[in-house]
N, C-alpha and C positions, 0 to 999 in steps of 0.2 A: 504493500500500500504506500510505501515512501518514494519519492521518486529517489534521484540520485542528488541533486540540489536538497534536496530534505537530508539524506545518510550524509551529506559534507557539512550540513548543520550538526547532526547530532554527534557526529563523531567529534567536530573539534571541542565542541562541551563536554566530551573523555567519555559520552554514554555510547554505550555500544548498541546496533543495530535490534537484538535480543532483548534491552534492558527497555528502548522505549515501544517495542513491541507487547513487554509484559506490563508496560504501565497502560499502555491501549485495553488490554484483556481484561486487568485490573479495575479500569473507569466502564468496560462496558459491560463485565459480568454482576460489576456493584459486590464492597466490602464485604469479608464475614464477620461474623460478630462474632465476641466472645462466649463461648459455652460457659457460662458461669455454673460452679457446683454450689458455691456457698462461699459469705464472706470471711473474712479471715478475723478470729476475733483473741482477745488475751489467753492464752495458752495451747490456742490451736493459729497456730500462724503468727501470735502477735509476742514479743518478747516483752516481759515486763520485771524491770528488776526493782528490788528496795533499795533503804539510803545505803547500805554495806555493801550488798553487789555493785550499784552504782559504784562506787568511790574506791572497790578493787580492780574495776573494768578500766575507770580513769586513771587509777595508778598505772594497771599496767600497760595502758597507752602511754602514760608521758615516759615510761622509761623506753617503752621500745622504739617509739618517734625518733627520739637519738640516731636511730642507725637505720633510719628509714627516708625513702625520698620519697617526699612528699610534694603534690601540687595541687592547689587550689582553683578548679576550673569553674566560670562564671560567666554565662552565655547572659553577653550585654549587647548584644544590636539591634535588642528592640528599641524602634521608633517609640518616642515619647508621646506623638501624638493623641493614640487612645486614653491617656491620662486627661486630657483636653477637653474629651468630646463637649460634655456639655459646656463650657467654656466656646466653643467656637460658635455651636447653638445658641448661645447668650450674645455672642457679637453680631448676626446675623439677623435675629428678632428682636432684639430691647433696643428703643429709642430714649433715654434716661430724659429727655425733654415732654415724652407723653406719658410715661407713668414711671412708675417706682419701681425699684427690686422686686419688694414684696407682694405688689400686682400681678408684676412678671411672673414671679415663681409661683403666685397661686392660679393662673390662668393656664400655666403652661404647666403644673403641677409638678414645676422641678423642686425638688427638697438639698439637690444637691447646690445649686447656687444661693440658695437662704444660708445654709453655714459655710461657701465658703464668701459670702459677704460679711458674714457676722464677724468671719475668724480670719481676717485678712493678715491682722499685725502679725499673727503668731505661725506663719507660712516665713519657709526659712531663707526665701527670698526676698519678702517683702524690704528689706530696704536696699537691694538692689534694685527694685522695679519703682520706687518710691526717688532712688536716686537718680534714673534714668527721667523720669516723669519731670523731678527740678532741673535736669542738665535743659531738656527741651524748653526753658521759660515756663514752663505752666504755674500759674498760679495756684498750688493745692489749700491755700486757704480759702480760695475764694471759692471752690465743689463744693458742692451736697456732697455728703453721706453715698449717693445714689449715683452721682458723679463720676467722682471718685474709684468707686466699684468696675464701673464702665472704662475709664481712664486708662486704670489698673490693666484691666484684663487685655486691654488692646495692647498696652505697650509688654506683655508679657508674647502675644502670641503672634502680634503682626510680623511681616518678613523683614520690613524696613528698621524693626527694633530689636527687641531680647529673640522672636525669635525661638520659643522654647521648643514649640512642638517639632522643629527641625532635629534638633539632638537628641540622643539615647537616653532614656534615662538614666543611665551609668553620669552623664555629666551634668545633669540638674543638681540645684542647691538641694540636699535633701536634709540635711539636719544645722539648727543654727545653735551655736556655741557662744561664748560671750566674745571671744576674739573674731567669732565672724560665721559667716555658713561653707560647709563643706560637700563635696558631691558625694551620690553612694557608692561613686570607683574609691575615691581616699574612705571610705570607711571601710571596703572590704579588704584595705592593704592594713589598715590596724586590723580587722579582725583579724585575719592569716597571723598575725605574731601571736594570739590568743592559744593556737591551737595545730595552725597547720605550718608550723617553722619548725627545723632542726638543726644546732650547731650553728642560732646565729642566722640563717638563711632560710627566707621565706620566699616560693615558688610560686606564682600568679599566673596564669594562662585566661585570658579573656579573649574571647569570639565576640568578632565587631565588625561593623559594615564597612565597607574600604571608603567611603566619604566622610568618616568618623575618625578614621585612624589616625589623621596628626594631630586633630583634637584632643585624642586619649595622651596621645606621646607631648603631646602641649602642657593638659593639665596634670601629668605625672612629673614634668617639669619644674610646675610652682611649687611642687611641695613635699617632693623626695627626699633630699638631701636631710627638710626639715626632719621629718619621720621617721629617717633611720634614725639620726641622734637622739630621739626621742624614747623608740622602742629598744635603742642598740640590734635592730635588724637590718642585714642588706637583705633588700628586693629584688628580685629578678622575675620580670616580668616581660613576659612574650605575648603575641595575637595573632589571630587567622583568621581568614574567614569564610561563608562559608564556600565551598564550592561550585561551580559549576555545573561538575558531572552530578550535583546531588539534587541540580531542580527538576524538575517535570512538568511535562505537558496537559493539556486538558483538552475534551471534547466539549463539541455542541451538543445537545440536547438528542438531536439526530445521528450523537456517536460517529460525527466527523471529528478528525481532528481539527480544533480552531487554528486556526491561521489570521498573521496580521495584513494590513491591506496590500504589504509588497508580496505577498505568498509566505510567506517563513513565518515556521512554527513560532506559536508562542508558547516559552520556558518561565513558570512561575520558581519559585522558591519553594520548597520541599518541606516546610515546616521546622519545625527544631529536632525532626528525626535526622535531617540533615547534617546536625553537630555530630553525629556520631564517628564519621569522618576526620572532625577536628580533635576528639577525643581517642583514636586509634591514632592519631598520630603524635600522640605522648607517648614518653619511654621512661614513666617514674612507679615506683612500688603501689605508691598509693595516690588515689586522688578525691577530692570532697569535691562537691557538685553542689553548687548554691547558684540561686538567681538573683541576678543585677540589684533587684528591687526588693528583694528580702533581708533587709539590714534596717538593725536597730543604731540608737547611738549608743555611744563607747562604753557608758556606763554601763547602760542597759546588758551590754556584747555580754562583759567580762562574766556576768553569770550564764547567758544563756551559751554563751561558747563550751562552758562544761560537758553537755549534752553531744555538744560535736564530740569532746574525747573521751565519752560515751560510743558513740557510734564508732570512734576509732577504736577502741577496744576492742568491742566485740565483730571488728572487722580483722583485726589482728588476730584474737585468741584463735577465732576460729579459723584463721588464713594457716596459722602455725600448724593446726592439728591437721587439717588437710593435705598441707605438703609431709606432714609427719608420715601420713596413710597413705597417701602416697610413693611415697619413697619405700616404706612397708610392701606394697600391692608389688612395685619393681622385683625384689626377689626372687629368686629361684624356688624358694617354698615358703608357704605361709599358712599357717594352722587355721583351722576351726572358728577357735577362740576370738584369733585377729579377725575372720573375715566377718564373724558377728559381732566384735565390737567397733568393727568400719561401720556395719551397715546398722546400728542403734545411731551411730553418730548421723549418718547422712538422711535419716530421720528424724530425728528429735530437734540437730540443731541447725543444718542448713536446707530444712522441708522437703524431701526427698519424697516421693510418696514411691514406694518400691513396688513392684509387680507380683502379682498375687500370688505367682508358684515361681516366685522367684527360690524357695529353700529345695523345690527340687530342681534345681540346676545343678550342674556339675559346679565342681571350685572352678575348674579353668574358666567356665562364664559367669560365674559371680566376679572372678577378678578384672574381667575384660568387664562388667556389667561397672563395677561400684571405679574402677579408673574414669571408663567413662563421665559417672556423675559427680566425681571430685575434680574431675581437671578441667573444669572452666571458670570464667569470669567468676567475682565474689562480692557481694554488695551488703551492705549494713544498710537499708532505709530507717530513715526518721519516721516515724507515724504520727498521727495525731488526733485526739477525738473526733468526733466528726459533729460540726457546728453548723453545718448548715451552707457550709460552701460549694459551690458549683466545682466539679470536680470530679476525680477518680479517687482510688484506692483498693486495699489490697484484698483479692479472693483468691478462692480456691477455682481454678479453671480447668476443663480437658478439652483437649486438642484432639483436633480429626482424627489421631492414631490411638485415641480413646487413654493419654496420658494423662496424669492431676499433676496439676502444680501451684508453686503460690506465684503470682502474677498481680504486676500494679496494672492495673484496667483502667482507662479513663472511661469517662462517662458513653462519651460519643461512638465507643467499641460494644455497648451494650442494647441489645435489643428492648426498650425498654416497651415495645407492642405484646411484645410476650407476655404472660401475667408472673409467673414464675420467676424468669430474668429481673423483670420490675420491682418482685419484691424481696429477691436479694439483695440488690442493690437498696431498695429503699430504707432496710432495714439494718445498713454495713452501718459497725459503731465507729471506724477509724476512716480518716483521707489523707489521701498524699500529696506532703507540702514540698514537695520535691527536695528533699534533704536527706542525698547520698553520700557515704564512702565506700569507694570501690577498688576493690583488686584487680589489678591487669596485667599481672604477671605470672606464667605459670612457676610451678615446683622446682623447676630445673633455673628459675632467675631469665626466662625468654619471655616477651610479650607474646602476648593471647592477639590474633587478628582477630579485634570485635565485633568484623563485618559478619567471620561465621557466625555467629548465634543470634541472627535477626532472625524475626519471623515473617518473611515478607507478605505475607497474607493480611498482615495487620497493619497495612496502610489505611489513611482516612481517605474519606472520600466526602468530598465539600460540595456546594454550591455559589459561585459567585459570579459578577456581571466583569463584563468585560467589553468597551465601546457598547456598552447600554442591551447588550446580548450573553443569556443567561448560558452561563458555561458549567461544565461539573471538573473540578479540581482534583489534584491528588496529591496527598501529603504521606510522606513518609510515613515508616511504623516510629511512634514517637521516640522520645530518647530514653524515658523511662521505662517504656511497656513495650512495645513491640519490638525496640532496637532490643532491647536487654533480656528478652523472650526467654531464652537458655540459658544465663545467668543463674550462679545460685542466689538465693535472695533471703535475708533474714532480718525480718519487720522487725523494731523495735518502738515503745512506747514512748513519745516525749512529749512534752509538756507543750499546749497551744499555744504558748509565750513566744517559743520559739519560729511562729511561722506569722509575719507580718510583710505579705506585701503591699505596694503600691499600686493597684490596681487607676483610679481615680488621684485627682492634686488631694482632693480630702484628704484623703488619706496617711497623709503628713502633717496633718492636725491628730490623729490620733497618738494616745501617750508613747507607745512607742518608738515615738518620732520625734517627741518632744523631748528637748534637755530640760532636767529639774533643775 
C-alpha cells in the first residue's frame, strides 16, 4: 500500500517498512484491552511495610547507593500549555470593561478562575509578571481588582510577553522562596542529592523537546555552580529527545492512511511510550523515574524523599536475591530444596504467578522455566491510595496465552463497556502516580535491551482532528504499562503526600507548593 516516495519517508525516520505496516493493522483492527483478573490490593500485589521494615529497607538503601550508579530520569517536554487552558479561555471571552471576574466565572461556571483571581499574590510568579506589567508603564494602581486579573493573565501568556504556555513546565517558576522563585528543573537537581546521588555525584537525565534544549542548558547555567556549593554535589546532567523512529502514523476514518496536502505521510509523536527509547539508552545500575511536575518544595522533599529510599530498597534487596538465584540456576547441579526456595521467592516477592503443573516438570524445565522469570527488567512502583484520580493502576491481568501477572493498567487499556472489567476497576483501592525505580541490568553486570519486553499489542488508540478532519491516532504501549509488560514488578505502599502534580497553574496554590 506504500508507494516508494512513502518507504523513503518512512525509512529515513529509522521505521522500517514492517513496523509502519503493523501500526496500519494496529489502527485498523482497533486496540485490545486488558483482561483484567482482579485489582491488586495490600498483600496480594500491594507491598506494605511498618515504621521498622521501612527504616531497615532505607538503611539498606543508603548503604548500598554507595557503590551503585545511579540516574535520575524525568520526562520534561511536556508543553506547559494545558496548565493554561482555562487561562487562554478567560483571554478570549472576559471583557473586564463589561462585567467582572465573578460574572464571568459564574456564567461560564468556571470555578477554576474564581481562585486563581482570588490567589494571585501567592502564584510563584506573580512578581515576575507584576514586574513585567510596571516595566511596560502600566499604571497598577490605577486597575480594578478585575483589571488587574485580566492585565495579569495576558502578560503571562501573550507571545509578545512572558510567554508561558510556550515553555515546559520543567522551566516555569514553580515554587517561591524568600530569595526568589525557582523552576521544577532546579528543584529536581536538589531533590537527586536527597536520595539518588552516590560518592558526591548526582546523575540527571531529562527528555526534552529540541526547541527547549538551550533553554534547559540556559537555566542550569544560572544556578549550578550555586547548588553544588550548597548541597557539596557535582551534577551531571544529560538530555535527549524523543525520536523519530518512535512516532507514528494515523488513519482516516475510512482507514486511509492520512496524508498532508503535499502527499507525505503524517508522523504524530508516539506518546510517552516513546521514552522508552531514551531510557534503553542508559547504561547505569539503577534509575528512579519521576515526572517534570511532580515536585514539592525543599522542605516538603526532605521527608517525602525517604519513601524514594524506600522504593530503593526494596529494589535493591530484591535485585541482590535474584542475581543471587541466578547465578545458583547457572550450575551444573542444583537441589530440590534451591529450586523450591527460587520458586517461593519468585512468588511471594516479585509476583510470579507460576503455572499450575509446573511441580510436574522435570528440574531441567523448572531451571530453564524460573531463569527465565528472574532475568528481566526489575521495578519497585510507588502506589498510592486511590482518591479519586483519573488514572491507572495496578491489577492482576492475563494475557492471550492465558498468563497472570501484576500489570500497571491505565484506565484507557480497560474495557470499561464490560460490566465485570468496570467493576474491577471501579473498585481498585490503589493508583499509579508514576513513581518508579528500576533495574536494567542483568546478573552478569550487561544491560537488558528494554525494547524486548514491550507488549506491542498494548498501544493506544486515540481520536483527534487534524486540518478540521477526524483522524484515529496511535500511541505507543505506555512507559509504565505496556512498554514495561514483562518486567518484574513489585507494588509498594506510599503515602499520597508523595504524588503532587501540576496538572492546572492552580495547582501551585496548593500546600505542596507553597513554602511555609
Amino acid at each position: 500500500m506504500f508507494t516508494q516516495k512513502d518507504l523513503n519517508q518512512i525509512t529515513t525516520k529509522g521505521i522500517t517498512e514492517e513496523q509502519a505496516n503493523g501500526q496500519v493493522s494496529l489502527l485498523k483492527n482497533g486496540m485490545s484491552f486488558s483482561n483484567l483478573v482482579a485489582a491488586a490490593t495490600i498483600g496480594e500485589g500491594i507491598n506494605q511495610y511498618n515504621a521498622e521494615e521501612t527504616q531497615e529497607l532505607i538503611s539498606y538503601y543508603e548503604t548500598a547507593k554507595e557503590k551503585t550508579n545511579i540516574v535520575k530520569f524525568v520526562p520534561a517536554s511536556g508543553a506547559a500549555s494545558r496548565m493554561f487552558k482555562f487561562l487562554f479561555q478567560f483571554l478570549n471571552n472576559y471583557n473586564p470593561s463589561e462585567e467582572s471576574v465573578a460574572s464571568y466565572a459564574e456564567s461560564k461556571g468556571d470555578k477554576l478562575i474564581t481562585v486563581f483571581a482570588e490567589n494571585m499574590e501567592d502564584l510563584p510568579f506573580y512578581d515576575e509578571v507584576i514586574a513585567k506589567l510596571k516595566s511596560e508603564n502600566l499604571n497598577l494602581e490605577s486597575l480594578s481588582k478585575d483589571e488587574l486579573c485580566f492585565e495579569f493573565v495576558k502578560t503571562m501568556l501573550e507571545a509578545d510577553s512572558l510567554n508561558y504556555s510556550f515553555f515546559p513546565k520543567g522551566l516555569l517558576p514553580f515554587h517561591k522562596y524568600d530569595d526568589g522563585a525557582i523552576t521544577a528543573f532546579q528543584e529536581h537537581l536538589f531533590e537527586s542529592t536527597l536520595y539518588a546521588s552516590s560518592q558526591g555525584n548526582a546523575d540527571l537525565h531529562f527528555t526534552v523537546s529540541e526547541k527547549h534544549h538551550d533553554y534547559f542548558i540556559k537555566t542550569l547555567d544560572s544556578f549550578k555552580a550555586k547548588l553544588e556549593e550548597k548541597t557539596n554535589t557535582k551534577f551531571n546532567i544529560s538530555y535527549s529527545y524523543q525520536k523519530e523512529a518512535t512516532e507514528t502514523l494515523a488513519l482516516t476514518l475510512d482507514n486511509e492512511v492520512f496524508r498532508l496536502e503535499d502527499g507525505s505521510i503524517l508522523f504524530r509523536p508516539g506518546g510517552h511510550g516513546a521514552l522508552l527509547q531514551n531510557l534503553n539508552d542508559l547504561d547505569n545500575d539503577v534509575v528512579f523515574i519521576k515526572n517534570i511536575d511532580n515536585i514539592v518544595t525543599a522542605e516538603k522533599n526532605i521527608e517525602i524523599s525517604e519513601y524514594k529510599k524506600l522504593l530503593g530498597g526494596v529494589l535493591l534487596k530484591a535485585q541482590e536475591q535474584v542475581f543471587s538465584f541466578l547465578h545458583d540456576l547457572d550450575a551444573d547441579t542444583i537441589s530440590d530444596e534451591k529450586i523450591a526456595e527460587i520458586t517461593a521467592f519468585i512468588k511471594d516477592t516479585i509476583n510470579v504467578v507460576v503455572k499450575d503443573d509446573f511441580e510436574n516438570w522435570s528440574n531441567a524445565e523448572k531451571v530453564k522455566y524460573l531463569k527465565e522469570k528472574l532475568n528481566r527488567p526489575i521495578r519497585a512502583c510507588g502506589i498510592v491510595k486511590n482518591e479519586g484520580e483519573p488514572g491507572g493502576g495496578p491489577f492482576w491481568v492475563k494475557d492471550e496465552n492465558g498468563t497472570v501477572s501484576l500489570q500497571i493498567a491505565e484506565f484507557a487499556q480497560i474495557d470499561f463497556d464490560n460490566d465485570s472489567q468496570k467493576d474491577i476497576a471501579d473498585n481498585a483501592t490503589h493508583f499509579n502516580p508514576t513513581d518508579f525505580v528500576c533495574g536494567i541490568k542483568n546478573y552478569k553486570g550487561e544491560k537488558f535491551n528494554l525494547l524486548d519486553f514491550v507488549d506491542p499489542s498494548a498501544a493506544f488508540i486515540t481520536m483527534k482532528t487534524q486540518n478540521g478532519i477526524d483522524i484515529k491516532v496511535l500511541e505507543l504501549p505506555g512507559l509504565w504499562n505496556g512498554s514495561m509488560a514483562f518486567w518484574n514488578s513489585i507494588c509498594v505502599e506510599v503515602p499520597v503526600e508523595t504524588f503532587n502534580p501540576v496538572k492546572t497553574v492552580n495547582d501551585l496554590l496548593k500546600p505542596a507548593h507553597q513554602v511555609e
